[in-house]
N, C-alpha and C positions, 0 to 999 in steps of 0.2 A: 384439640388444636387442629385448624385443618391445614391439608396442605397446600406447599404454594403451588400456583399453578407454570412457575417456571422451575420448579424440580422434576427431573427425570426420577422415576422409579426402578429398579429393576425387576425383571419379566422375574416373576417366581420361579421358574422352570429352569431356567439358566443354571447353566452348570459350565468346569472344565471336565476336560480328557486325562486323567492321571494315564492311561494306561498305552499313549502314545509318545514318544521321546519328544516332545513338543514343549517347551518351556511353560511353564503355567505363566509368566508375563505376559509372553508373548503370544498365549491365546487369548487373553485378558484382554490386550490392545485388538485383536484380532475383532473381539467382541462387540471393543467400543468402536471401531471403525465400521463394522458392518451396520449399524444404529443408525449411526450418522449418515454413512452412505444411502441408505434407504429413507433418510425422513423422518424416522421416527423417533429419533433426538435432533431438536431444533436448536440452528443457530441460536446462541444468545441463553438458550437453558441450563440452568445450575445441575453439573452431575451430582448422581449419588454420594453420600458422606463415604468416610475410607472406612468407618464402622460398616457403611453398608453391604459395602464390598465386600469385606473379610468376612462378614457372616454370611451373604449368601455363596459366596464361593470357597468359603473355608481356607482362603490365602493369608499367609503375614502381610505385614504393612511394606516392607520392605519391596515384597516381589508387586505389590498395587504400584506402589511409589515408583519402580522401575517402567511399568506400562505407561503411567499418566506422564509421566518426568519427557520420554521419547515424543508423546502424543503433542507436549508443549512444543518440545524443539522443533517437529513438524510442522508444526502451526493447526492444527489439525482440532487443539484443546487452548484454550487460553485462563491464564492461572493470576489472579489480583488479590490478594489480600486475603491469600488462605482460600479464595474461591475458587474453585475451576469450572468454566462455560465453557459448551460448543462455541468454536471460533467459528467466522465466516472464511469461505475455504480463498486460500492466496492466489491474489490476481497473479498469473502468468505474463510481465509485459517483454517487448521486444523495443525494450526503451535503447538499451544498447546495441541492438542490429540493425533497426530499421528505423527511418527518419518519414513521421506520419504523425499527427493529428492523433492527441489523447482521443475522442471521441469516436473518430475512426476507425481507433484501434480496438476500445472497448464492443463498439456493435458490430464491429466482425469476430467477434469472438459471443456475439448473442448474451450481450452485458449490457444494462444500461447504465451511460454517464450521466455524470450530472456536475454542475459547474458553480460553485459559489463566490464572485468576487471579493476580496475585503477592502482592500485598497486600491486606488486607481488615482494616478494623479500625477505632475510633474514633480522629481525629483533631481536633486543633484547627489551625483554620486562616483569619487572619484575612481573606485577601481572598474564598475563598469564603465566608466569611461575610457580608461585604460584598455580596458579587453577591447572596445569597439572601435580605438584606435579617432575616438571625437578630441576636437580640441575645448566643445563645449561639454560642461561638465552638466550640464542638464540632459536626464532621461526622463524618456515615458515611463513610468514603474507601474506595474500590476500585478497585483498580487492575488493569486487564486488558491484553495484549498479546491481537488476535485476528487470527486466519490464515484464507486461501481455500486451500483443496488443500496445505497444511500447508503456506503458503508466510507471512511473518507480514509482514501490512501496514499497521497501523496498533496504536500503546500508547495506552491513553486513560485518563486519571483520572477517575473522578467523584465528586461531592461532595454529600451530600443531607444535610439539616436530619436530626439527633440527637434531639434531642428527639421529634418525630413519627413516625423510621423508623428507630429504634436495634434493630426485630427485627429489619429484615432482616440483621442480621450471625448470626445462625443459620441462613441459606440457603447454598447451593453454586453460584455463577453460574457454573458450567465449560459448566451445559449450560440452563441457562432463563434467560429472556432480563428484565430489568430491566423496559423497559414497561410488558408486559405482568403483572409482578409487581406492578406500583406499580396499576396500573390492578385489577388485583383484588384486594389487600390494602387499599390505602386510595382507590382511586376516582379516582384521579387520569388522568386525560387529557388528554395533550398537544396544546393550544391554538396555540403558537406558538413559536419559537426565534428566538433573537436570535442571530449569528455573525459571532465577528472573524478575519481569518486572515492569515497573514503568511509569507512565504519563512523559512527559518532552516536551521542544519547539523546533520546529524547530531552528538551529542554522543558520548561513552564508552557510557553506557547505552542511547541509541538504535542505535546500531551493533551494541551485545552482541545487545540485546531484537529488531531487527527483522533483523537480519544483513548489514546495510551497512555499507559502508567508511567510515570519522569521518569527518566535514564533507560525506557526500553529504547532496544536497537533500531539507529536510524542509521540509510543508506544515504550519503549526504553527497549531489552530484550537482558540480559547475560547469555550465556549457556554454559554448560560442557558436553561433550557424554562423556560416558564411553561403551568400549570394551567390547566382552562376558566373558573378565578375570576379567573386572568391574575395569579396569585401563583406567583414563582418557586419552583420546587423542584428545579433540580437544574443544577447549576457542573460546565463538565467542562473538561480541553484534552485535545487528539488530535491524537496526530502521526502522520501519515500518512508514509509512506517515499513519495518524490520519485520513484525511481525503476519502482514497484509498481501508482501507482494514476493513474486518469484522472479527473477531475470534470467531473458535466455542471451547467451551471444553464441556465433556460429563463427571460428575460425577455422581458416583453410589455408593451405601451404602453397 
């Protein structure tokens, strides 16, 4: 039987330290981390069986299961159906610090986006309506799933006033970026965001759309920009995949 080409093998040679106070777990993870870190276990490849582990390192299942258990919560391993793969390593965003262009965010940080529309079209919709303070209950709706290195980590809807930006449904947002459209079509630049956010599960659609397993953790956030006249003009939510991304925020007194 041969083997597959997306199973990691372990280095024959590998061994732990019994004779340092060093937890045998936690050189374990140690192990699997330096692998990863250098390349030489590739995103997306199936680790070693927990047989394989215990025989070449002569570990219980228990102290294995302690290493890979931590390595999931980090994100660092990712674990479906009794399988566990190298994860792709968690986007860092400054979605809640700073007010910037997914896009822009991603190539400063030496990441490439990428932008897939699914929906685009006029809709009526009364709570964004409500947030944007229209008395018409028609919005522009669009709806984007957007990927780092064609890995997809966050579906976001947005919702803008009809009446004032009903051209933009003649554009292609797969590859220019919304802001900076708003800001030269109609002059608008973003003053400030209000952001609510909440734990929630992956659903059917968030699973299909971001490629997680139903009910992993999503970061589920609704937000309003407001203009430099401090009149809202744009209602979104964005679900971030749980296991995909990091948020930093920076408070000061």
């Amino acid at each position: 039987m041969g083997v597959n080409k997306m199973q990691i093998v372990i280095d024959e040679l590998a061994s732990l330290n019994r004779s340092v106070p060093i937890p045998l777990y936690y050189q374990l993870k140690e192990y699997i981390l330096d692998n990863i870190r250098t390349g030489r276990w590739k995103v997306g490849h199936t680790i070693p069986t927990e047989q394989q582990f215990c025989e070449v390192f002569g570990i219980s299942r228990p102290t294995l299961r302690q290493a890979i258990n931590e390595l999931v919560s980090e994100g660092r391993l990712h674990k479906m159906n009794r399988r566990v793969t190298v994860a792709s390593p968690k986007v860092h965003n400054s979605f809640f610090d700073v007010v910037q262009s997914f896009n822009l965010e991603m190539r400063g940080k030496n990441l490439t986006p990428k932008t897939r529309v699914l929906a685009f079209e006029a809709r009526e919709c009364e709570k964004a309506a409500k947030k944007l303070n229209l008395s018409d209950k028609r919005c522009v709706f669009l709806k984007r799933v957007r990927s780092v290195e064609d890995e997809p980590v966050v579906l976001l809807e947005t919702y803008l006033p009809y009446q004032s930006m009903s051209e933009l449904l003649s554009l292609d947002f797969t590859d220019i970026s919304l802001y900076e459209t708003l800001e030269e079509k109609y002059r608008i630049a973003v003053s400030r965001v209000e952001r609510v956010f909440e734990a929630t599960l992956a659903r059917t659609l968030e699973s299909d759309v971001l490629n997680v397993k139903k009910g992993s953790p999503i970061c589920y956030v609704e937000s309003v920009a407001y203009d430099q006249h401090d009149i809202p003009f744009e209602y979104s939510i964005a679900r971030y995949c749980g296991e995909k991304n990091r948020f930093h925020v920076s408070i000061s007194k």
